[in-house]
C-alpha positions in Angstrom: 21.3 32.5 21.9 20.1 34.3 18.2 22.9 32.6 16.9 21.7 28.5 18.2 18.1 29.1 17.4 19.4 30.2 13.6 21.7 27.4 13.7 19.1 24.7 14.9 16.4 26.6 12.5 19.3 26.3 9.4 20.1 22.2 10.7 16.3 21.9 10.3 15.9 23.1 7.3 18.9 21.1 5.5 17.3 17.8 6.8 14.5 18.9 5.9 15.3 19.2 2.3 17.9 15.8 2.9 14.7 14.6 3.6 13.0 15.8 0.6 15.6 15.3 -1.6 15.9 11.3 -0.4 12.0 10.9 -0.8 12.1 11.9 -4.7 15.0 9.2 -5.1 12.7 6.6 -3.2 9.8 7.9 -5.7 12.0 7.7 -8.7 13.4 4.6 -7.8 9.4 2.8 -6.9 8.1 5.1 -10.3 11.1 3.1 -12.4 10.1 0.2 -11.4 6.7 0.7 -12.6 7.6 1.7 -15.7 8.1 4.9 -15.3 10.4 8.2 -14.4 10.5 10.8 -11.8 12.1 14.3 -12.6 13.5 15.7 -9.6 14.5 19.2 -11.3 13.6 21.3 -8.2 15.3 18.8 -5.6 18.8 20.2 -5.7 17.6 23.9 -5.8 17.8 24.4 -2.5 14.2 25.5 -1.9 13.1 23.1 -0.4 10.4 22.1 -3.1 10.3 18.5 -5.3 9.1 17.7 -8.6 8.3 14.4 -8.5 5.4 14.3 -11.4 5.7 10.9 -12.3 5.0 10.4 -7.8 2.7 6.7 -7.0 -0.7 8.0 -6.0 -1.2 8.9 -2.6 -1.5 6.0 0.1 -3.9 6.9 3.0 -2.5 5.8 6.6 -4.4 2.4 7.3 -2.0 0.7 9.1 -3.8 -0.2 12.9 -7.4 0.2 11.4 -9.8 -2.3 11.1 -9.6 -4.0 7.3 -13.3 -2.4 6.5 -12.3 1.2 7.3 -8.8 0.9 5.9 -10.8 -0.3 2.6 -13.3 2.5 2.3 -10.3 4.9 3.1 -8.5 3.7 0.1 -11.4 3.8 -2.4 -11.9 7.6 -1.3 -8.5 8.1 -2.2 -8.5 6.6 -5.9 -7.4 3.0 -5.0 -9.6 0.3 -6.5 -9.9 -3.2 -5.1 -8.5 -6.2 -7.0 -11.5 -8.0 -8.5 -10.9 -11.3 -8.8 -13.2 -13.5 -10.6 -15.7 -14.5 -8.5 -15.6 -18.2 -9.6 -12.1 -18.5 -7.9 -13.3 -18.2 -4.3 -12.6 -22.0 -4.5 -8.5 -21.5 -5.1 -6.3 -22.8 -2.6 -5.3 -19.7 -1.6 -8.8 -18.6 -0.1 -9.9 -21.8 1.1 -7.9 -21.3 4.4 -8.8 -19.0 7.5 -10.5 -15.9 7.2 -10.5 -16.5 3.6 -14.1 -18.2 2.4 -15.5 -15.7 4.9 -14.2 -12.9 2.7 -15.0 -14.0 0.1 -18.7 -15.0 0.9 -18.9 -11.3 2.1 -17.8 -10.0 -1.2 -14.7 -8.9 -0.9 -13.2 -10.6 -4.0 -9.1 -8.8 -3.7 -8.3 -11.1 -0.7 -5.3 -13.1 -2.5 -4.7 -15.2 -0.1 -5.3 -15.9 4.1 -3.2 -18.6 6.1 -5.0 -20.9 8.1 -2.7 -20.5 11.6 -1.4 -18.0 13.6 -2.4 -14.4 13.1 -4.5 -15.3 10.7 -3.0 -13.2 7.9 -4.7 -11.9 5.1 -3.0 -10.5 1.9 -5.2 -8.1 -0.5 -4.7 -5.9 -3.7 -5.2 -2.5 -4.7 -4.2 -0.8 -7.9 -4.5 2.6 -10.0 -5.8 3.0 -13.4 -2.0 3.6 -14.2 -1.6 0.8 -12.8 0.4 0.8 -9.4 -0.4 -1.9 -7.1 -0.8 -2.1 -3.0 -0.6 -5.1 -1.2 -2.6 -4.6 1.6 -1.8 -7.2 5.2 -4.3 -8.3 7.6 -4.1 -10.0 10.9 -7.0 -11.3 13.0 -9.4 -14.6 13.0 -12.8 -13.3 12.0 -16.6 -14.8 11.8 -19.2 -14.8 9.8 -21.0 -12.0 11.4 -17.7 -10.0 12.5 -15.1 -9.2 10.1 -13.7 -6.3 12.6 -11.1 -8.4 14.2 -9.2 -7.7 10.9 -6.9 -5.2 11.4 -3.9 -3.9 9.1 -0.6 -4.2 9.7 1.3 -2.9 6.6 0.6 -1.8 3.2 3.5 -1.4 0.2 3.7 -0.3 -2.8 4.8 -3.1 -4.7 6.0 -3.7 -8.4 3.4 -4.5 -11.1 5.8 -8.0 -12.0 5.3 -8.8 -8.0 1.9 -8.4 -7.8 0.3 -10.3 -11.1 2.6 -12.9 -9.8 1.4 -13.2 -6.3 -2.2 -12.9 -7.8 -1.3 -15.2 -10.4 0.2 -18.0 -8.0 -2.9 -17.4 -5.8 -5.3 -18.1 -8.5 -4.0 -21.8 -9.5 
């Protein structure tokens, strides 16, 4: 029996550093596309540890909370919300569904709501560095109750992707 429990311990520990090893790649791979490069000296050293220095910032677990907690979570953390202007509360983009209400409560880095269904809701985050989240909402709000708005996924996404989407948004 020693010998399974050293075996299943050993197993462990190789996917564990698999593991390790296939998160620096995903790092490197997101950090690339932003512009810029992730070391993974320590990966293949067989401790266990990464060096991923060059990492995207830290994204809180959000997904399943309601938008308003999710949003103070990620400003504790370092993320910043999108600030559109102000004056573009009028855009296409966030004249539909849960968007003018939103906006008329301040929250200026909805992008963009659809007017049917699940009443999606896209937003923006970003870093000083400049890494961007894109931040999904689902749920039909009012005026006095935004709490139906709940996230359902939030990505790391390429700088190009998101000044696009922003940009497309903002016509």
């Amino acid at each position: 029996m020693p010998q399974l429990s050293k075996a299943v311990k050993t197993g462990r520990s190789t996917a564990i550093s698999a593991l390790l090893m296939l998160s620096c790649f995903v790092v490197s791979a997101m950090a690339q596309s932003n512009g810029a490069a992730c070391n993974s000296t320590s990966a293949g050293s067989g401790n266990g540890s990464v060096d991923c220095s060059e990492a995207p910032p830290f994204v809180p677990v959000i997904v399943g909370k309601p938008y308003l907690s999710a949003r103070s979570i990620l400003i504790e953390a370092g993320w910043q919300p999108l600030l559109n202007d102000p004056d573009l509360g009028s855009s296409w983009a966030r004249r539909l569904g849960n968007g003018p209400i939103l906006w008329r409560a301040g929250y200026f880095e909805v992008v963009t709501c659809a007017p049917t269904g699940a009443a999606n809701c896209v937003f923006y985050f970003f870093t000083p560095d400049g890494t961007y989240l894109r931040v999904v909402t689902t749920g039909a709000a009012t005026e006095s109750d935004l709490s139906p708005i709940t996230v359902t996924s939030a990505t790391l996404v390429a700088a190009e992707r998101a000044t696009s989407e922003i940009s497309m948004a903002n016509e």
